[in-house]
N, C-alpha and C positions, 0 to 999 in steps of 0.2 A: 772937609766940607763943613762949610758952618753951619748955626741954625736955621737964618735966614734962605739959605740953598737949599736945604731940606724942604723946609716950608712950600718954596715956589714948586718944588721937584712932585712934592706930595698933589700939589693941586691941581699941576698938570695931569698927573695919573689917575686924579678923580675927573678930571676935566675929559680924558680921553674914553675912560671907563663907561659915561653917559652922554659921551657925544653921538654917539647911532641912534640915541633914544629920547634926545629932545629934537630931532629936528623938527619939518612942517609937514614929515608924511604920516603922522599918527591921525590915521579914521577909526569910525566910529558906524557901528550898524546898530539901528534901532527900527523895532517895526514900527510905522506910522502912524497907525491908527487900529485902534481897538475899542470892541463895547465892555465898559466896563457895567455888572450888575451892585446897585446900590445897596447895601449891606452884606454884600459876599466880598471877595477877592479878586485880583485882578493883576496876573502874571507879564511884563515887559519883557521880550526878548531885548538882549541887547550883544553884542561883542563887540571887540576892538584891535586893532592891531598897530603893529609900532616899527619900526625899521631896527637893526640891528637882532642880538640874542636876547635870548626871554629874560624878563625881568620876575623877582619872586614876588609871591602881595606883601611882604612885609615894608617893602620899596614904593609902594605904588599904595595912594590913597583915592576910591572912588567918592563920587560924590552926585547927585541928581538934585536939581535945581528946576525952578520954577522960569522957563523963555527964557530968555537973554540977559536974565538978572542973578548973576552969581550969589546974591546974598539973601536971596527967597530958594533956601534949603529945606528938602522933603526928605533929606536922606544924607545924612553923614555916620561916620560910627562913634563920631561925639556929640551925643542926644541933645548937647547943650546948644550945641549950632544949629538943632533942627525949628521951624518954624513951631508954634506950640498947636496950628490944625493935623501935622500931623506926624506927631511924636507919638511913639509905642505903635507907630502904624505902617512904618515901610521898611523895609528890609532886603539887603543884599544877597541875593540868593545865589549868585555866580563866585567862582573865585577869578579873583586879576590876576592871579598871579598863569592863570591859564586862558587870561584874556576875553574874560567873561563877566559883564558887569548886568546880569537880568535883575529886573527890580523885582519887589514883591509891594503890593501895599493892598494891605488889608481895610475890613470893616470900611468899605467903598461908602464915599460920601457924594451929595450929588452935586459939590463943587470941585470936586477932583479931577476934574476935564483936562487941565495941562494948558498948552503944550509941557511937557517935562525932559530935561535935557540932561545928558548926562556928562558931566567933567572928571577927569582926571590928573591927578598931580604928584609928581616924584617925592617922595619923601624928605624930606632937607635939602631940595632943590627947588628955593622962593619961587625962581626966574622960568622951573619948567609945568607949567597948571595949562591945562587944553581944554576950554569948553567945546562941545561940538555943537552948537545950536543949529546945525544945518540939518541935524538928524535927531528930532524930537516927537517924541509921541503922542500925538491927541486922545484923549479917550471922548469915548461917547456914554451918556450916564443911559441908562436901562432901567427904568423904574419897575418892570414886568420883566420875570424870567421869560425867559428863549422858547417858543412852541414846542412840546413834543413831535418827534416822527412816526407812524406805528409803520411798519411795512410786513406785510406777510409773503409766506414761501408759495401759497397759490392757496383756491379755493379749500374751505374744511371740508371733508368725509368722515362720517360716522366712522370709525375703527381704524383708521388710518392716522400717523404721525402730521402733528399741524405744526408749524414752526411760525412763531411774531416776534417780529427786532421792533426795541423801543429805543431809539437813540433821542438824545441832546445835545447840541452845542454848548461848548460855555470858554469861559475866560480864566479861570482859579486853578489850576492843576494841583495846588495847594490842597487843595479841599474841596475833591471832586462831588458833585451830585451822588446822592442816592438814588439810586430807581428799585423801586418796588410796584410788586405786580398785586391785582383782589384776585387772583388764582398762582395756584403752585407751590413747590418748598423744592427747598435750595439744589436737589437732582435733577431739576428740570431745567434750570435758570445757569446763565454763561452767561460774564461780565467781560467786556475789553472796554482798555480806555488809549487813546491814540491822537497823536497831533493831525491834527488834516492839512496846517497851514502855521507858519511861527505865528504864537500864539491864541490859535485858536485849537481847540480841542473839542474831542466829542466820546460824551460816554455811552454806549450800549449796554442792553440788556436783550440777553435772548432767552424768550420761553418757546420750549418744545413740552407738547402735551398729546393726548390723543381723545377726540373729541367724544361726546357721547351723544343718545340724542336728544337727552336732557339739556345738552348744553345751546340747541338750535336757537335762535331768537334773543339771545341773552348776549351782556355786554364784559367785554373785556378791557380793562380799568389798569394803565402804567402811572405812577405816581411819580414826578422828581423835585427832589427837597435838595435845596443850594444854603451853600454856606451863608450863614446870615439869616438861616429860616424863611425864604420864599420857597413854596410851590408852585407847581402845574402839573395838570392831569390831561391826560388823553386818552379817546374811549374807541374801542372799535367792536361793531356791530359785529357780534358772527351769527353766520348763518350756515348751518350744517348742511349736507348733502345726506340722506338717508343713505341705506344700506340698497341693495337691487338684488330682485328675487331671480332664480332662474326657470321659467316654466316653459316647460317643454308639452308642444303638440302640435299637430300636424294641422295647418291651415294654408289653402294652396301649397304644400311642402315648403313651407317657411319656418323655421324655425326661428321665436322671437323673445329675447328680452325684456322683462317686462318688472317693473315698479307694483307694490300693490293697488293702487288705487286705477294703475293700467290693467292691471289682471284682472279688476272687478269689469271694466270697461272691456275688455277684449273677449270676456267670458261671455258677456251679455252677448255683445254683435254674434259671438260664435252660436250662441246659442238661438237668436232670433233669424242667422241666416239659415241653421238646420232647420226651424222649424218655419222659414218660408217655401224652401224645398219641399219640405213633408207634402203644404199646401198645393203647390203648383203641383206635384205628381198626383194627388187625389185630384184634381181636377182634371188633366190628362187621362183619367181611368175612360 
């Protein structure tokens, strides 16, 4: 076998090697739309899949682009292709070679809106490059963090366990919110952080405390601080339930529960209806 035989033999077996993996069935999922917060981060789901057997990332080069124009690059892994808004700013946080191509792009600007489109192309295969522009992601710029939530487990009582969730939404899983509370230390306080939706997240904070009744009428203050240095606070008014006294005595054989400012009241009437009594019997004499 000559050289020339070799040659054609070799190309065919690279030919047959990445014929499952150029065809026209390679898609592309990207979530569509997300708020991104301006000076924070701002996480892209994305995946992909291919026909035939996995390919490893060494084979496979990702790349996100700017709409339907291949050459408005926000993300390649040679900084020199990248556009100069924003270079040192986006980053490939998924591996391809497990068909996962999630963006990252940091220090959020408020022309970063997109749409942003992610492409793909075989490594030392000119002929196999797949943009999906069918599946690109709009952001929404956010000039104000996300409101706080407060929610409580039910009304406070004086000596009894009070429980308040402070959650937030957000977009950065990178670099989740801080939530801090103007009451408690770290035995009281339970953090989870959770996707509710691709790409959208939300972090909680839970204080469990037990109220006193110094604490009636006074406010309780959740702080969250986003990557990029925005806040927001949220306050919720508690209002305590005193403690209930139990007094016992005999009026029509009722026995009654009673609060103290009820007991000064229930005293009186008991007392002004004995001594209407008194009065009607001396008259009766």
């Amino acid at each position: 076998m000559d050289k020339l035989d070799k040659t054609l033999i070799g190309s065919l077996l690279l030919a047959a090697l990445f014929s499952s993996a150029v065809s026209d069935d390679w898609k592309a999922s990207v979530t569509k739309n997300l708020d991104a917060l301006v000076t924070s981060c701002v996480v892209v789901p994305c995946s992909f899949s291919h026909p035939g057997k996995a390919l490893p990332s060494s084979k496979l080069r990702g790349i996100w682009h700017i709409s339907n124009d291949k050459n408005q690059v926000i993300y390649n892994e040679d900084q020199t292709k990248i556009l100069d808004p924003y270079k040192d700013r986006t980053k490939m946080l998924g591996q391809l070679g497990q068909n996962n191509c999630t963006l990252e792009i940091a220090d959020v600007k408020d022309h970063d809106n997109g749409p942003f489109c992610f492409r793909i192309e075989l490594v030392g295969e000119e002929s196999q490059k797949f943009s999906f522009v069918q599946d690109c992601v709009d952001l929404k710029m956010q000039h104000s963090p996300p409101e706080i939530k407060l929610t409580q487990s039910r009304a406070a009582f004086e000596g009894k366990t009070f429980t308040v969730t402070c959650s937030v939404r957000h977009t950065c899983p990178s670099f989740r919110p801080k939530l801090s509370w103007s009451r408690g230390n770290a035995d009281q306080i339970f953090e989870k952080h959770e996707e509710i939706s691709p790409g959208i997240w939300v972090m909680e904070s839970v204080l469990t405390f037990v109220p006193e009744e110094k604490d009636d009428h006074s406010q309780l203050n959740c702080t969250a601080v986003f990557h990029g240095g925005k806040t927001t606070t949220k306050t919720l008014h508690l209002y305590v339930k005193r403690k209930t006294f139990l007094i016992f005595f005999s009026l029509n054989c009722v026995t009654i529960l009673y609060t103290p400012v009820q007991r000064i009241l229930m005293l009186f009437l008991f007392h002004s209806r004995k001594r209407i009594m008194e009065l009607q019997s001396q008259e009766g004499r």
